[in-house]
N, CA and C atoms of all chains as a GROMACS GRO file, in nm:
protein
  570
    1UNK      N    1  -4.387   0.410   0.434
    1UNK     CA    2  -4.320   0.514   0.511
    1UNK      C    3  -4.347   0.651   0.448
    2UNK      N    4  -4.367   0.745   0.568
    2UNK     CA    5  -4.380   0.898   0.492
    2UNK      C    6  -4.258   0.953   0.396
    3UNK      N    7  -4.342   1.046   0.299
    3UNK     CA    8  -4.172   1.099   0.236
    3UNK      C    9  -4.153   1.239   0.317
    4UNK      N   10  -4.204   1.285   0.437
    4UNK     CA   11  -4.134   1.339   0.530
    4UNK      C   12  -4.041   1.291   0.609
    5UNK      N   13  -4.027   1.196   0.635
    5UNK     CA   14  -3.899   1.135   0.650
    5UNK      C   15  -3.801   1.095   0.561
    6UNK      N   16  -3.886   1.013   0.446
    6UNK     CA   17  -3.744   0.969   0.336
    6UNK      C   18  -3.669   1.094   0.260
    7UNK      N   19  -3.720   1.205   0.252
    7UNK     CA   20  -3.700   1.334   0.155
    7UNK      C   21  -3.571   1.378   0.232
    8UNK      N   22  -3.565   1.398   0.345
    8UNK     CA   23  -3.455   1.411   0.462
    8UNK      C   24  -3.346   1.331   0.411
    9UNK      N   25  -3.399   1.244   0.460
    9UNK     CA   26  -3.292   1.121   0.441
    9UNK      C   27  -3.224   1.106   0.325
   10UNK      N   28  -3.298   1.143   0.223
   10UNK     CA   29  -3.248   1.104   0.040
   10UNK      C   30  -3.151   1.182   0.065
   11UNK      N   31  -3.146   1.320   0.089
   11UNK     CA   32  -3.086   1.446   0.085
   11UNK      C   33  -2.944   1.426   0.188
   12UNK      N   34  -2.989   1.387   0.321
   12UNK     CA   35  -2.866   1.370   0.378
   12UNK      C   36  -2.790   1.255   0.317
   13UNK      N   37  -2.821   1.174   0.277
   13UNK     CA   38  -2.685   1.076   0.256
   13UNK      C   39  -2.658   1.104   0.089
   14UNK      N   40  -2.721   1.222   0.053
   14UNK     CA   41  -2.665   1.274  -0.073
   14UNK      C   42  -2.525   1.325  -0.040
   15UNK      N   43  -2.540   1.407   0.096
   15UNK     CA   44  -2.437   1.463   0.130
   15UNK      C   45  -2.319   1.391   0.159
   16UNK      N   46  -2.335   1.307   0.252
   16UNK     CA   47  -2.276   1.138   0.260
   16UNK      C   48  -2.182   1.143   0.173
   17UNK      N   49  -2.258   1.086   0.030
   17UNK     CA   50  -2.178   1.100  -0.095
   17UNK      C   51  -2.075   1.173  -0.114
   18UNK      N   52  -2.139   1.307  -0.093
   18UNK     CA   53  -1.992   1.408  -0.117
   18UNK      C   54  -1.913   1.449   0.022
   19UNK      N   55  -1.960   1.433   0.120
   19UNK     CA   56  -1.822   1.295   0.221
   19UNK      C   57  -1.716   1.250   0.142
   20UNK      N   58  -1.782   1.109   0.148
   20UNK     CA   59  -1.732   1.018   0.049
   20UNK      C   60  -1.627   1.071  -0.044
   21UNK      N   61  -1.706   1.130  -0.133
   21UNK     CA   62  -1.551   1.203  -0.241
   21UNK      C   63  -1.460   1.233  -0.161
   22UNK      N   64  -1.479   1.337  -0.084
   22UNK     CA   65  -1.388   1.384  -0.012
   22UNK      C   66  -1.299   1.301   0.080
   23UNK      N   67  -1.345   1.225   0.096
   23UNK     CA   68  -1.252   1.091   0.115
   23UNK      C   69  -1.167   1.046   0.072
   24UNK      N   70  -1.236   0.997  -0.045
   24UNK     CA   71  -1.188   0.962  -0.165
   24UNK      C   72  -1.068   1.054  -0.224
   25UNK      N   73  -1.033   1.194  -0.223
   25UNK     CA   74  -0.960   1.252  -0.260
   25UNK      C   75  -0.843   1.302  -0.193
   26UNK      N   76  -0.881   1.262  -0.037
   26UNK     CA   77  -0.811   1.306   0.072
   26UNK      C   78  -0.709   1.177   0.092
   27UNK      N   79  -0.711   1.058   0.059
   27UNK     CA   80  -0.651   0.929   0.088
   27UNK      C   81  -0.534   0.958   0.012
   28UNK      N   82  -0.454   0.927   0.130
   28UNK     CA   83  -0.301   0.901   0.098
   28UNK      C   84  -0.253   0.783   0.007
   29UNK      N   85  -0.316   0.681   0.054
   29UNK     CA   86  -0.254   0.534  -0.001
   29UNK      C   87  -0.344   0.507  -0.053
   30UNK      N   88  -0.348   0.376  -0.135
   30UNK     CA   89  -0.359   0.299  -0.233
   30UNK      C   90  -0.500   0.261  -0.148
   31UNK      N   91  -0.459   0.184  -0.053
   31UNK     CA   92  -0.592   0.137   0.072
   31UNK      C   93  -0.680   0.226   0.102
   32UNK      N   94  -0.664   0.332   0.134
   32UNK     CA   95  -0.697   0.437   0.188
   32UNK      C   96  -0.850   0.473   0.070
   33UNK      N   97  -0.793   0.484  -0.008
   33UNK     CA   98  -0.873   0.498  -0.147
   33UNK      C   99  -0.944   0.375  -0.151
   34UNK      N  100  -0.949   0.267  -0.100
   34UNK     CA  101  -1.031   0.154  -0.185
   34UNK      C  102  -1.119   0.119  -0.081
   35UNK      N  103  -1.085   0.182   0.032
   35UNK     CA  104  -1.165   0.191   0.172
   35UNK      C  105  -1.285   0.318   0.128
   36UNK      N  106  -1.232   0.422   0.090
   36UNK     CA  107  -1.349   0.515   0.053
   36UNK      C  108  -1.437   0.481  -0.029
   37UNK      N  109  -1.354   0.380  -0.139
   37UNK     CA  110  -1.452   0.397  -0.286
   37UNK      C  111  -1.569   0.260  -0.177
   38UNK      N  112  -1.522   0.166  -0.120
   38UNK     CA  113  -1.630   0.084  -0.038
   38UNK      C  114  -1.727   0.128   0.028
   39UNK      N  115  -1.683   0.257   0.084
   39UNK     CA  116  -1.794   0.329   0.175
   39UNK      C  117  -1.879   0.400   0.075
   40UNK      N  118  -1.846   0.449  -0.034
   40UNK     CA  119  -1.904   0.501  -0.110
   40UNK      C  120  -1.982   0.432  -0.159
   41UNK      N  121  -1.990   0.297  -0.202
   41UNK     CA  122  -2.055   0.232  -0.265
   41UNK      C  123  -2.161   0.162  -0.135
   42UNK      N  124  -2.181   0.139  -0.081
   42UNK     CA  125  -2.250   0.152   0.098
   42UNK      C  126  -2.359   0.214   0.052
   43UNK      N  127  -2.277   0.369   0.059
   43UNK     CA  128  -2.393   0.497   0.061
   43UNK      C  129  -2.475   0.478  -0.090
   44UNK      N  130  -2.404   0.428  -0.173
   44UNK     CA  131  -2.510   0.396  -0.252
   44UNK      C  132  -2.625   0.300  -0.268
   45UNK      N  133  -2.561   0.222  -0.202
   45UNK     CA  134  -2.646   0.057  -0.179
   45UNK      C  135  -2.776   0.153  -0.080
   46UNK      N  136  -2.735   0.211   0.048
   46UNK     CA  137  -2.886   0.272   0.150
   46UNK      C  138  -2.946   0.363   0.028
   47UNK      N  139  -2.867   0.394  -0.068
   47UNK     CA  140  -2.937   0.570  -0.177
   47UNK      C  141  -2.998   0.505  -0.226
   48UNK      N  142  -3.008   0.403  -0.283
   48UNK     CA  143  -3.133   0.280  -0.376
   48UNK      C  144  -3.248   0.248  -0.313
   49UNK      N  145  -3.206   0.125  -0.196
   49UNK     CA  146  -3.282   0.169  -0.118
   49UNK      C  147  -3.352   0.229  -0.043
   50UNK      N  148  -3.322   0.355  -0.002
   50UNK     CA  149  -3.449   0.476   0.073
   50UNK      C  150  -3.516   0.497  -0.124
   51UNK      N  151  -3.484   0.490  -0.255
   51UNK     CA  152  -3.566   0.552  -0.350
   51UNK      C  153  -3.604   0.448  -0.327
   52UNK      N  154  -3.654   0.260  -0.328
   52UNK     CA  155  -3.729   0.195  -0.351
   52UNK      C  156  -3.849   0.235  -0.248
   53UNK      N  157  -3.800   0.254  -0.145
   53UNK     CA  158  -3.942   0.296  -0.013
   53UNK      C  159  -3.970   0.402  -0.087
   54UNK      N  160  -3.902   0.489  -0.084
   54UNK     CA  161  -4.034   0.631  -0.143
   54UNK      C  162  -4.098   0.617  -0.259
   55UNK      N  163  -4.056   0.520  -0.343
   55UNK     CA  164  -4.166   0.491  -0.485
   55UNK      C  165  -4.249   0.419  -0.473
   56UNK      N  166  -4.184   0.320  -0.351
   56UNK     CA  167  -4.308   0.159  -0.303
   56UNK      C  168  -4.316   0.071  -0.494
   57UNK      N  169  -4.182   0.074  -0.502
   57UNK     CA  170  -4.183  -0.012  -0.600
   57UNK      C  171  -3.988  -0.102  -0.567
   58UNK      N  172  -4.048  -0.243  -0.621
   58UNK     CA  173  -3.866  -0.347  -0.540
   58UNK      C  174  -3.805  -0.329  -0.636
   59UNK      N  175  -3.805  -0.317  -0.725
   59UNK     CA  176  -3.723  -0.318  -0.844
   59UNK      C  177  -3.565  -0.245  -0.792
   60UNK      N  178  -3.559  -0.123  -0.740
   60UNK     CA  179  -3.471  -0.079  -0.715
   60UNK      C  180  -3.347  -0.130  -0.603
   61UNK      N  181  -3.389  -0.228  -0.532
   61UNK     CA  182  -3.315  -0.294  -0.465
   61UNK      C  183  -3.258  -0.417  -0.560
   62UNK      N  184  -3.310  -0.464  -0.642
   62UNK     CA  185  -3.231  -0.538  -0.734
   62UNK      C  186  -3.096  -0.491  -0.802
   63UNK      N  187  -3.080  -0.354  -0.747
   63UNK     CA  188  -3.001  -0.310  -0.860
   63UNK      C  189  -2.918  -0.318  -0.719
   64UNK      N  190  -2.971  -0.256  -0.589
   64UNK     CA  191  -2.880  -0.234  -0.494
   64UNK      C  192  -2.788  -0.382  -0.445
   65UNK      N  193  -2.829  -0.516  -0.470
   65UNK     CA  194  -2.809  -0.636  -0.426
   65UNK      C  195  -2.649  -0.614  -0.571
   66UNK      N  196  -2.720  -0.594  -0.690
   66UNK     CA  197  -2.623  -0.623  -0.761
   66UNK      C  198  -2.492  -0.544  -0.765
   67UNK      N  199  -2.491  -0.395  -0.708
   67UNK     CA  200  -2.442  -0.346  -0.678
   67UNK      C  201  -2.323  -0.380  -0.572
   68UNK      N  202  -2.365  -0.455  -0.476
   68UNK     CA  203  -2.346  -0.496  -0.351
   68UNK      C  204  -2.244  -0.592  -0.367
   69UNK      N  205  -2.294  -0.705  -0.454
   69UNK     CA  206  -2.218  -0.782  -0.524
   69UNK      C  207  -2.103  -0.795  -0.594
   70UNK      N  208  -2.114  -0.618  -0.712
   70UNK     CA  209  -2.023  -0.566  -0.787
   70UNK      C  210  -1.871  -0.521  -0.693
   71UNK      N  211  -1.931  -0.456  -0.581
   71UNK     CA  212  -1.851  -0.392  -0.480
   71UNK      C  213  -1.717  -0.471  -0.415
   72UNK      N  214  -1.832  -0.607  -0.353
   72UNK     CA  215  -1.770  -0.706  -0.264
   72UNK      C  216  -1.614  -0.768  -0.382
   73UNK      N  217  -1.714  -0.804  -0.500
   73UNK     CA  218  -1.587  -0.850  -0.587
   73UNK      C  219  -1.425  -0.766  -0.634
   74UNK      N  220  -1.520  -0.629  -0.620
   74UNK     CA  221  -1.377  -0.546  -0.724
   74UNK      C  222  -1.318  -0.514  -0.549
   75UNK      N  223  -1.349  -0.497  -0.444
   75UNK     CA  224  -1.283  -0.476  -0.303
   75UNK      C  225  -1.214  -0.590  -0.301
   76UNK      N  226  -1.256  -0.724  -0.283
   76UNK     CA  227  -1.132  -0.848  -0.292
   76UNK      C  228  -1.055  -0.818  -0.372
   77UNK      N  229  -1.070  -0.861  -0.507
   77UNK     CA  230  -0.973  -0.843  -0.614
   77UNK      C  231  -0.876  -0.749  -0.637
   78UNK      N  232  -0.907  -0.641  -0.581
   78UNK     CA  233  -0.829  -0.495  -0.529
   78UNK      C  234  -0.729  -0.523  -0.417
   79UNK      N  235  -0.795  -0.593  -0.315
   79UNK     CA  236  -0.719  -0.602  -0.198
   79UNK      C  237  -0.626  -0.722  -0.183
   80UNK      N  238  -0.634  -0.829  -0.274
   80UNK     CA  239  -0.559  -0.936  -0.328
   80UNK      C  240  -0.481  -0.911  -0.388
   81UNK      N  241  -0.489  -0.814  -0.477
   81UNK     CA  242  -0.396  -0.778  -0.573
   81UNK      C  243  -0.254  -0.667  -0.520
   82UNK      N  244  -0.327  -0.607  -0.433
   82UNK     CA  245  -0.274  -0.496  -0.356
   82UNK      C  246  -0.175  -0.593  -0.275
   83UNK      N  247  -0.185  -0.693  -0.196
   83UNK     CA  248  -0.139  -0.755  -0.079
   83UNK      C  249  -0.055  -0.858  -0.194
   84UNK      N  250  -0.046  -0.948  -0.272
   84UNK     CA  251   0.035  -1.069  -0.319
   84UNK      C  252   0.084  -1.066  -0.483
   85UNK      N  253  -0.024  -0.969  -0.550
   85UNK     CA  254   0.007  -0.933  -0.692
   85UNK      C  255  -0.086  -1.003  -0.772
   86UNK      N  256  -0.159  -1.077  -0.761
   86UNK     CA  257  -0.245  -1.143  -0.846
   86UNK      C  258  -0.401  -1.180  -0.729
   87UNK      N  259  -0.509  -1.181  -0.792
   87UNK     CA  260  -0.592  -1.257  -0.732
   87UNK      C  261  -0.596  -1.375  -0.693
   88UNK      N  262  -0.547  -1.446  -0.756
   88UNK     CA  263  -0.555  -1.600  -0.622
   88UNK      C  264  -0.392  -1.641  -0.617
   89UNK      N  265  -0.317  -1.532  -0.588
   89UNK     CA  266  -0.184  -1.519  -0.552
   89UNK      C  267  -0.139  -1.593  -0.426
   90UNK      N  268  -5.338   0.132   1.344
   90UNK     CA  269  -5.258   0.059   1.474
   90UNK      C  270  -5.169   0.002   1.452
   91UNK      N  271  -5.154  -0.142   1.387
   91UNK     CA  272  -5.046  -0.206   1.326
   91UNK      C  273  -4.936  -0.119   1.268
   92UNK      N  274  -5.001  -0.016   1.173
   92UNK     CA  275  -4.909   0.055   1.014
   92UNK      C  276  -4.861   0.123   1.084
   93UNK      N  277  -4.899   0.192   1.221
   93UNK     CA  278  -4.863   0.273   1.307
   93UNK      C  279  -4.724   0.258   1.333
   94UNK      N  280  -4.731   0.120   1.400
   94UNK     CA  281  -4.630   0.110   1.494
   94UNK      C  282  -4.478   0.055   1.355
   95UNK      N  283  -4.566   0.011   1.290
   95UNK     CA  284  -4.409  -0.042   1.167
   95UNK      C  285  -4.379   0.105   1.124
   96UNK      N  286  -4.440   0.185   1.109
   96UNK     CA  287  -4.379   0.338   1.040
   96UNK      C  288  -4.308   0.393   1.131
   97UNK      N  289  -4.320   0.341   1.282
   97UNK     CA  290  -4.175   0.458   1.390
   97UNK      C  291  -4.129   0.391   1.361
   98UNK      N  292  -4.110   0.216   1.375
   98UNK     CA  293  -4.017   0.109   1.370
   98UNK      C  294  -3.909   0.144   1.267
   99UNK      N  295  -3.968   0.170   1.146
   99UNK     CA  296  -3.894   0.194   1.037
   99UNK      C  297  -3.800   0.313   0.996
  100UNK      N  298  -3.898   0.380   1.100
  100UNK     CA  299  -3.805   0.541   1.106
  100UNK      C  300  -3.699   0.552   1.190
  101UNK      N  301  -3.746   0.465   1.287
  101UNK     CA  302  -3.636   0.458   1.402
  101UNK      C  303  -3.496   0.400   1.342
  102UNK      N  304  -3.549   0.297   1.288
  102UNK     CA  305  -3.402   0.247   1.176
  102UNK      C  306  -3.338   0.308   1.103
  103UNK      N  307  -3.464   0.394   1.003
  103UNK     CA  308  -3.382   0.506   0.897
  103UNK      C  309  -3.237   0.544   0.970
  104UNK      N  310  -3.327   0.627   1.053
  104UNK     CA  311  -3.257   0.703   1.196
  104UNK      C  312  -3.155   0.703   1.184
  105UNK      N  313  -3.140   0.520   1.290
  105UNK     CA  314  -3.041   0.446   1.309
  105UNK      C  315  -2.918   0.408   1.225
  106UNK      N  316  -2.981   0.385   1.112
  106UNK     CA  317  -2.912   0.366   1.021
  106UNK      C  318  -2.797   0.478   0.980
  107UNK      N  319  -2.874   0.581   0.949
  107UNK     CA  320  -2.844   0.705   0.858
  107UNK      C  321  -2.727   0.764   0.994
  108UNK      N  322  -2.727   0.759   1.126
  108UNK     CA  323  -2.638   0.803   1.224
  108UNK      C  324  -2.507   0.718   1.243
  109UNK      N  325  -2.503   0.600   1.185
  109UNK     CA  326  -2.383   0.511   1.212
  109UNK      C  327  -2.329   0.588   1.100
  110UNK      N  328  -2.392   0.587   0.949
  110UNK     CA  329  -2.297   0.579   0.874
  110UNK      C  330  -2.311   0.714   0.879
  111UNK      N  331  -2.323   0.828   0.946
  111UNK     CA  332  -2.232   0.960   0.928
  111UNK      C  333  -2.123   0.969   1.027
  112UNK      N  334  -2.139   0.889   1.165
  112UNK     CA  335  -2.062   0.847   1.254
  112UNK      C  336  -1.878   0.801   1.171
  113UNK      N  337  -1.967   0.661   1.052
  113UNK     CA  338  -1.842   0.625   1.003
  113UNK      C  339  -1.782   0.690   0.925
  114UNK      N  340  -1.852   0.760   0.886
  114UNK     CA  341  -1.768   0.892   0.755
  114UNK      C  342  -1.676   0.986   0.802
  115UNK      N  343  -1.734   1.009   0.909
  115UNK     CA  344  -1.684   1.103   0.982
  115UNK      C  345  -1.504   1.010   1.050
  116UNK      N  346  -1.517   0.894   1.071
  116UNK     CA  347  -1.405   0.856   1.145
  116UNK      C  348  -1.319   0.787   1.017
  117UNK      N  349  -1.351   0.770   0.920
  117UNK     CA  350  -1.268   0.776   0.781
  117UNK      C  351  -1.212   0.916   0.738
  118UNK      N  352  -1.259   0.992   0.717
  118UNK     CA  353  -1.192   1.160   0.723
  118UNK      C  354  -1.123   1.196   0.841
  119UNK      N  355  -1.167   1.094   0.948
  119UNK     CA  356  -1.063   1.196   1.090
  119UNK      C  357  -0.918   1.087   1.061
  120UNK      N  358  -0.944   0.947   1.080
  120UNK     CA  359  -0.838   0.907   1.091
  120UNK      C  360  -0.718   0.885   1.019
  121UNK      N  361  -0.615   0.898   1.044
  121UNK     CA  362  -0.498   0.921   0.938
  121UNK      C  363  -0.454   0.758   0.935
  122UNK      N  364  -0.430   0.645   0.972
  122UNK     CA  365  -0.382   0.568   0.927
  122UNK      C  366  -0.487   0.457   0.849
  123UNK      N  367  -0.420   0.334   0.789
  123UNK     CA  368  -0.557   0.266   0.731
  123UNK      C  369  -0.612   0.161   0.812
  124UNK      N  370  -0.550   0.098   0.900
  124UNK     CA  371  -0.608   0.028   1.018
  124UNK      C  372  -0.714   0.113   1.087
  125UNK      N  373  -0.704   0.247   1.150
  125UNK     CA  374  -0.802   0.324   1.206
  125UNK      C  375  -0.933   0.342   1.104
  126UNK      N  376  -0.884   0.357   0.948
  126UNK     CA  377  -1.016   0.412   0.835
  126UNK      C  378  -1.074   0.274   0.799
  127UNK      N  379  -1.051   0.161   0.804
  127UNK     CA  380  -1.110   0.034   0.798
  127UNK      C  381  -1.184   0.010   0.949
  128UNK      N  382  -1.132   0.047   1.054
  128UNK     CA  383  -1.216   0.041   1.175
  128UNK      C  384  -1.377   0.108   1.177
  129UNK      N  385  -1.326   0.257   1.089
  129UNK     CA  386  -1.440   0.290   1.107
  129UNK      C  387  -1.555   0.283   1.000
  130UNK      N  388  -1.473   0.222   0.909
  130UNK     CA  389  -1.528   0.174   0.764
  130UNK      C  390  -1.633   0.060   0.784
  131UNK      N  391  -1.607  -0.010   0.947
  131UNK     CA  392  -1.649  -0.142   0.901
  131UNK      C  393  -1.820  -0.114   0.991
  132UNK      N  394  -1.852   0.010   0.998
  132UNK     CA  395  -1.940   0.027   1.138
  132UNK      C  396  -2.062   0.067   0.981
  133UNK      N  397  -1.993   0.110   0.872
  133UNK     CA  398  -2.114   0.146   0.775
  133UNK      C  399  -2.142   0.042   0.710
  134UNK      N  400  -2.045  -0.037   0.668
  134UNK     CA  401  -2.089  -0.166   0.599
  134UNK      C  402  -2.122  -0.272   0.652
  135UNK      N  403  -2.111  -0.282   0.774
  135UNK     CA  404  -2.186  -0.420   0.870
  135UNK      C  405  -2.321  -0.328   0.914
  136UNK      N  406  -2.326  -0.258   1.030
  136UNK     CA  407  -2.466  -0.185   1.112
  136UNK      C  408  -2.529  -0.109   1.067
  137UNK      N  409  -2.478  -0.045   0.958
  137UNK     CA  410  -2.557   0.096   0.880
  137UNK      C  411  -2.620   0.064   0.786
  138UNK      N  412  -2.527  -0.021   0.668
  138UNK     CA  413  -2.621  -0.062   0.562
  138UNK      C  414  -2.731  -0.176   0.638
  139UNK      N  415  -2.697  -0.232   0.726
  139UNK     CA  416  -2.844  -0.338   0.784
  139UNK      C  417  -2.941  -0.275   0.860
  140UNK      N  418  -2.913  -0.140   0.917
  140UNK     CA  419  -3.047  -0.111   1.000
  140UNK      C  420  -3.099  -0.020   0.878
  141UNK      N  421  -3.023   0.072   0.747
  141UNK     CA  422  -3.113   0.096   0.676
  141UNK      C  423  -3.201   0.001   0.586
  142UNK      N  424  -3.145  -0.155   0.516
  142UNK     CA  425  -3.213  -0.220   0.465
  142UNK      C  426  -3.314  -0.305   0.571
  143UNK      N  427  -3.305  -0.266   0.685
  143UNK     CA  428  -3.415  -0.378   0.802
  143UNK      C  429  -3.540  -0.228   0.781
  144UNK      N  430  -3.504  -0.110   0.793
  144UNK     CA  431  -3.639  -0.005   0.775
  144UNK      C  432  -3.733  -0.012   0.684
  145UNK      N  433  -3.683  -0.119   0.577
  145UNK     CA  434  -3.775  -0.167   0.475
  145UNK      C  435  -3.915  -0.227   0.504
  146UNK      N  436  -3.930  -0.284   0.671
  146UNK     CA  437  -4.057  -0.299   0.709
  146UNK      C  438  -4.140  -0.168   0.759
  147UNK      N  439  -4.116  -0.065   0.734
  147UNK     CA  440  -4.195   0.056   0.736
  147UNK      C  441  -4.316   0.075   0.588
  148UNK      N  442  -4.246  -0.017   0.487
  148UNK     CA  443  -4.321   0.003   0.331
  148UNK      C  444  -4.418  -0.102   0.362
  149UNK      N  445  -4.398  -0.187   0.429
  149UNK     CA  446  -4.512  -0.281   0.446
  149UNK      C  447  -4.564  -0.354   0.312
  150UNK      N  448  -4.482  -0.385   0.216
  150UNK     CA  449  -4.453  -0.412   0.070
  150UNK      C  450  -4.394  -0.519   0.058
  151UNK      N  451  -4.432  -0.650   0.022
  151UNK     CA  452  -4.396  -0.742   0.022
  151UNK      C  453  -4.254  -0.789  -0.008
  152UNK      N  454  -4.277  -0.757  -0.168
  152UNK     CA  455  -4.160  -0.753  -0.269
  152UNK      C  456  -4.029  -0.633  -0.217
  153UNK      N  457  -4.070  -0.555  -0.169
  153UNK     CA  458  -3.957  -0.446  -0.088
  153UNK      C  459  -3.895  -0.561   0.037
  154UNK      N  460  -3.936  -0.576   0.097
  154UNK     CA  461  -3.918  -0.656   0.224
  154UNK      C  462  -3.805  -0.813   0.176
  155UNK      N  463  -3.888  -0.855   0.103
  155UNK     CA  464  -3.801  -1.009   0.040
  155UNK      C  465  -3.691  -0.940   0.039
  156UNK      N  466  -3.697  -0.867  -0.103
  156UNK     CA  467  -3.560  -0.811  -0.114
  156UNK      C  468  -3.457  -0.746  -0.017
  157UNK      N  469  -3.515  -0.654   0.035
  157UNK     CA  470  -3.434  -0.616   0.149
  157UNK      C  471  -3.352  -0.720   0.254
  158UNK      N  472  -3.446  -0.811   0.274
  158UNK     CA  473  -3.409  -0.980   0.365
  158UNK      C  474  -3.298  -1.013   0.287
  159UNK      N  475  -3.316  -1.028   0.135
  159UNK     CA  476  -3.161  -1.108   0.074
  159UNK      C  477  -3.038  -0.998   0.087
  160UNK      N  478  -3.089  -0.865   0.070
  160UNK     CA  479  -2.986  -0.768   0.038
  160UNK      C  480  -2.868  -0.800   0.190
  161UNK      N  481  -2.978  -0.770   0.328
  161UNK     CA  482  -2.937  -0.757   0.408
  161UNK      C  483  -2.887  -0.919   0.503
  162UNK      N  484  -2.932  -1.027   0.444
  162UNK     CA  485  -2.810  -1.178   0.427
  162UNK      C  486  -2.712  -1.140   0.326
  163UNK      N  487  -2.694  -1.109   0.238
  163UNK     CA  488  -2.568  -1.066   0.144
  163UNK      C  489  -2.508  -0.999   0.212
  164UNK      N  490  -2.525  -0.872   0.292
  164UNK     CA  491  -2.418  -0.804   0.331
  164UNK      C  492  -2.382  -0.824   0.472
  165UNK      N  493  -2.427  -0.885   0.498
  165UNK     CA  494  -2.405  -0.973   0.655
  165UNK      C  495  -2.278  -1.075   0.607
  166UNK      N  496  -2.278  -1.165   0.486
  166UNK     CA  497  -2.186  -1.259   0.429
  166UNK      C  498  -2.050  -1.160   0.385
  167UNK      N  499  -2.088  -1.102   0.332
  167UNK     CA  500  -1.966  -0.992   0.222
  167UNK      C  501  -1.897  -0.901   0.266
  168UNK      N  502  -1.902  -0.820   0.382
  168UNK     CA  503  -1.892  -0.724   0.482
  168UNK      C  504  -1.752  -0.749   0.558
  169UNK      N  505  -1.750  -0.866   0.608
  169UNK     CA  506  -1.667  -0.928   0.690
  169UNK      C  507  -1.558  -0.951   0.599
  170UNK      N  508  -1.586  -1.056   0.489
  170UNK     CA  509  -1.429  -1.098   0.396
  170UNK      C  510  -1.374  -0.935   0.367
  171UNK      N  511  -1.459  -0.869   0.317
  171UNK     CA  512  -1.385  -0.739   0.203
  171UNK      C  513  -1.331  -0.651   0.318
  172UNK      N  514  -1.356  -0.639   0.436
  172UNK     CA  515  -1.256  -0.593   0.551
  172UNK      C  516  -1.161  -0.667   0.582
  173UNK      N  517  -1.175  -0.794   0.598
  173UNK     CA  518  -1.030  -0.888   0.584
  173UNK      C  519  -0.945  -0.865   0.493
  174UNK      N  520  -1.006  -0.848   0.340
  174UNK     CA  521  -0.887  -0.860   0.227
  174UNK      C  522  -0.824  -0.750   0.282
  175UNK      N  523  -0.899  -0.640   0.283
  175UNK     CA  524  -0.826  -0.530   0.275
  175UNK      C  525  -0.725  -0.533   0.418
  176UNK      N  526  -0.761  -0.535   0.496
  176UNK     CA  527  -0.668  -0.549   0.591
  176UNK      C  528  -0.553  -0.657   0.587
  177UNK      N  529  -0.584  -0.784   0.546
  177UNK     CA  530  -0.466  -0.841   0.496
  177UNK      C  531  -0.385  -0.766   0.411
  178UNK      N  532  -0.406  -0.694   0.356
  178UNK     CA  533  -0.357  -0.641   0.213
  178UNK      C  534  -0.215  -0.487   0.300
  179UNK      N  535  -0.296  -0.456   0.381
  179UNK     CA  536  -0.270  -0.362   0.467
  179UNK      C  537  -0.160  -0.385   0.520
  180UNK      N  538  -0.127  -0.507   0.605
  180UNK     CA  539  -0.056  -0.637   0.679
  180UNK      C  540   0.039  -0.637   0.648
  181UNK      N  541   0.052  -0.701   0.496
  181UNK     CA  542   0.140  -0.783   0.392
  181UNK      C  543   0.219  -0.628   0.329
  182UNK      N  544   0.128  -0.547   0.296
  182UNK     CA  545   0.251  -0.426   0.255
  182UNK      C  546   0.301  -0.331   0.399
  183UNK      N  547   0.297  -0.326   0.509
  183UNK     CA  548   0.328  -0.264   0.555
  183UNK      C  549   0.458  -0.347   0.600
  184UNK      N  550   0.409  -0.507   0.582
  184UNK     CA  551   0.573  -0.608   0.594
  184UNK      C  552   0.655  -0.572   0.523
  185UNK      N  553   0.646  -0.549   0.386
  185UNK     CA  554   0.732  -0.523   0.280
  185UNK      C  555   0.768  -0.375   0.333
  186UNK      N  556   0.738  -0.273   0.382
  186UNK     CA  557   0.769  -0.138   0.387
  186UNK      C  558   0.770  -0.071   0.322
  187UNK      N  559   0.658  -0.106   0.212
  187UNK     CA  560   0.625  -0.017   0.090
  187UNK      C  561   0.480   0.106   0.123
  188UNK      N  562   0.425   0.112   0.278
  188UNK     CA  563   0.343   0.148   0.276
  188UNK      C  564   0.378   0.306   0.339
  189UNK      N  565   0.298   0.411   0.323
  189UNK     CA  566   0.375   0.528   0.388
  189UNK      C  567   0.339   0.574   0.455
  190UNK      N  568   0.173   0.477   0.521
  190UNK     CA  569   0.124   0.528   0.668
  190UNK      C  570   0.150   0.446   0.736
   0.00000   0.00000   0.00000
């Protein structure tokens, strides 16, 4: 893929990001906040990926999978904990 | 010819991609309660992150592509529960009346 397109793209969902904060800082509740920090971590998972296309090297999606992974877990465990008091509450 | 047509393909996704999730950002900052910010939460982490990791056939890169395929089965699997928890979570305290939206 051209980096006339990805250079755009890197840049806009940089902005994304600081969205995101602003999200993140704007949340009333407890949820509210753990909903942003998820989306945030999203925008990071596509930010890895558009750098693996513009380098044309995979490595960088390894990090985004693990990332992905990291996310899914601390969002349950957050939202378990939030809802019953313990994780397998 | 071929590289041709995978490089709009892929752009078209970028695109695609990159417009849901400003779509969803945008309806997380508008909406005030957390049922509405998980609604629109769930349009970046199911359709956005998959049409940007499906643009990965624009690199025409093997090892980019695999990966992208598992990234985008992982978040097809993971997407769905972590909007449940949270919305259960949502549920269960707004029963209790500890919540203040």
């Amino acid at each position: 893929m051209s980096d006339a397109i990805l250079i755009p793209a890197l840049v806009w969902v940089t902005l994304l990001l600081v969205g995101g904060g602003l999200a993140l800082v704007r949340a009333r509740d407890v949820l509210q906040r753990l909903i942003a920090f998820d989306s945030l971590a999203v925008l990071v998972i596509a930010l890895l990926a558009m750098l693996s296309y513009l380098r044309d090297v995979g490595y960088y999606l390894d990090a985004a999978v693990a990332l992905a992974l990291l996310s899914f877990t601390a969002t349950v465990a957050a939202a378990r904990y939030l809802a019953s008091g313990g994780p397998f509450g | 010819m071929i590289s041709t047509v995978l490089d709009v393909i892929g752009g078209v996704l970028l695109f695609l991609g990159l417009t849901l999730m400003t779509i969803s950002l945008y309806g997380i900052l508008r909406r005030p309660d957390t049922y509405g910010q998980l609604h629109a939460q769930g349009l970046a982490t199911g359709p956005g992150v998959i049409a940007v990791l499906a643009s990965s056939i624009g690199t025409e890169n093997a090892a980019i592509i695999t990966f992208a395929v598992l990234a985008i089965a992982f978040v097809t699997l993971t997407s769905p529960v972590s909007g449940h928890a949270i919305a259960r979570a949502a549920h269960e305290r707004r029963g209790s009346g500890r919540t203040g939206s």
